[in-house]
C-alpha positions as CSV (number, residue, x, y, z in Angstrom):
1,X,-11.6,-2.8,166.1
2,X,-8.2,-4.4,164.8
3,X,-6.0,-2.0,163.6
4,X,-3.5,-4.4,162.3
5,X,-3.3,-5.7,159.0
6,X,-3.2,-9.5,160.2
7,X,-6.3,-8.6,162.8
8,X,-8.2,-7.8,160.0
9,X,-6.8,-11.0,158.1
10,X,-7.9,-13.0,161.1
11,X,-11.2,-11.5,161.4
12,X,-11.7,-12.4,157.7
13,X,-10.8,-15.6,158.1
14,X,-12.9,-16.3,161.4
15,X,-15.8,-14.9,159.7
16,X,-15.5,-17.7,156.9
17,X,-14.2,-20.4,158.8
18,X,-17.3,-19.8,161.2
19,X,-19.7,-19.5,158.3
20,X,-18.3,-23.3,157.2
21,X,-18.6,-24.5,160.2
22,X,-22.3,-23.6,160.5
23,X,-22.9,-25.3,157.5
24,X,-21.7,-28.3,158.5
25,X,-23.5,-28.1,161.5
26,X,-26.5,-27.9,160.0
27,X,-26.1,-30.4,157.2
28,X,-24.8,-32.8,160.3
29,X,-28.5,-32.4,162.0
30,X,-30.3,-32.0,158.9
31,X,-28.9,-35.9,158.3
32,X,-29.5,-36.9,161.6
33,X,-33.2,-35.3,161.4
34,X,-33.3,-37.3,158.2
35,X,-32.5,-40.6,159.8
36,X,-35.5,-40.0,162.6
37,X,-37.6,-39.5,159.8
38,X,-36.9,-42.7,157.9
39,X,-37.2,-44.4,161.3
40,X,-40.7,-43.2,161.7
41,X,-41.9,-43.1,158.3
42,X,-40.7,-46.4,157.0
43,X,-37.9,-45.5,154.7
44,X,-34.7,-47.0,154.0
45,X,-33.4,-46.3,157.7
46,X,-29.9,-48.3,157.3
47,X,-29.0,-45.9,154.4
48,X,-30.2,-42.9,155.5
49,X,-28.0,-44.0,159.1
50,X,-25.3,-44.7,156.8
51,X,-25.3,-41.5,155.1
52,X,-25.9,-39.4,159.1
53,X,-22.8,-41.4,160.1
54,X,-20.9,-40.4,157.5
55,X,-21.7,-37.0,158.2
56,X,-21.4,-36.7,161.8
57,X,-17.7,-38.4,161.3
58,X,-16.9,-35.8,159.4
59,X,-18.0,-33.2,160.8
60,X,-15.9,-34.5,164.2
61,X,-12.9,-34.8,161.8
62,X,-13.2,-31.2,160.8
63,X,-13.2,-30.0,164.3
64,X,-16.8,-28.7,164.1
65,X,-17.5,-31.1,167.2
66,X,-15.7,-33.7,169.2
67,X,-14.4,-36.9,168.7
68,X,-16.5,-38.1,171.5
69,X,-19.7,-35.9,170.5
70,X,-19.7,-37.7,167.1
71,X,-19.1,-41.1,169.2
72,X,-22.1,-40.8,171.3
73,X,-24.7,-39.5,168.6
74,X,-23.3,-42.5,165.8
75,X,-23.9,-45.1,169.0
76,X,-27.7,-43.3,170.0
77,X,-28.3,-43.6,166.3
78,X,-27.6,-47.7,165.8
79,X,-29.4,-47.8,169.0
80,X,-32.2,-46.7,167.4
81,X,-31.7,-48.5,164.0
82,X,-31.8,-51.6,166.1
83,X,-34.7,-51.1,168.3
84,X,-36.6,-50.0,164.8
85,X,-35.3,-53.4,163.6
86,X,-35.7,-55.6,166.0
């Protein structure tokens, strides 16, 4: 246990910080899970894409994952937009 007055600041502040983080997280693949959907069920897939790329480039800008992490799921993504399309 920290006995310090800025351990316990720091525990505070990890305890947020990793609550906000796990939202994004989950807002990130609830998008992506979004975008499969349209894929498969025929909605607007180029919107809903839009809106997971937005997302996941955020998320990567926030630190919550890495630059390259947030490359590589965007570029499977439009793979998928254009094999749905063409």
């Amino acid at each position: 246990m920290a006995h310090s007055n800025s351990a316990k600041k720091r525990i505070r502040q990890n305890i947020k910080r990793r609550a906000i983080n796990r939202w994004r997280l989950r807002s990130m693949r609830v998008a992506i899970k979004d975008f499969e959907t349209s894929i498969s069920g025929g909605g607007d897939a180029v919107a809903a894409f839009r809106k997971a790329s937005a997302i996941v480039d955020r998320t990567a800008q926030k630190g919550v994952i890495h630059r390259n992490q947030a490359a590589r799921r965007k570029s499977r993504m439009n793979a998928r937009l254009k094999a749905h399309a063409g």
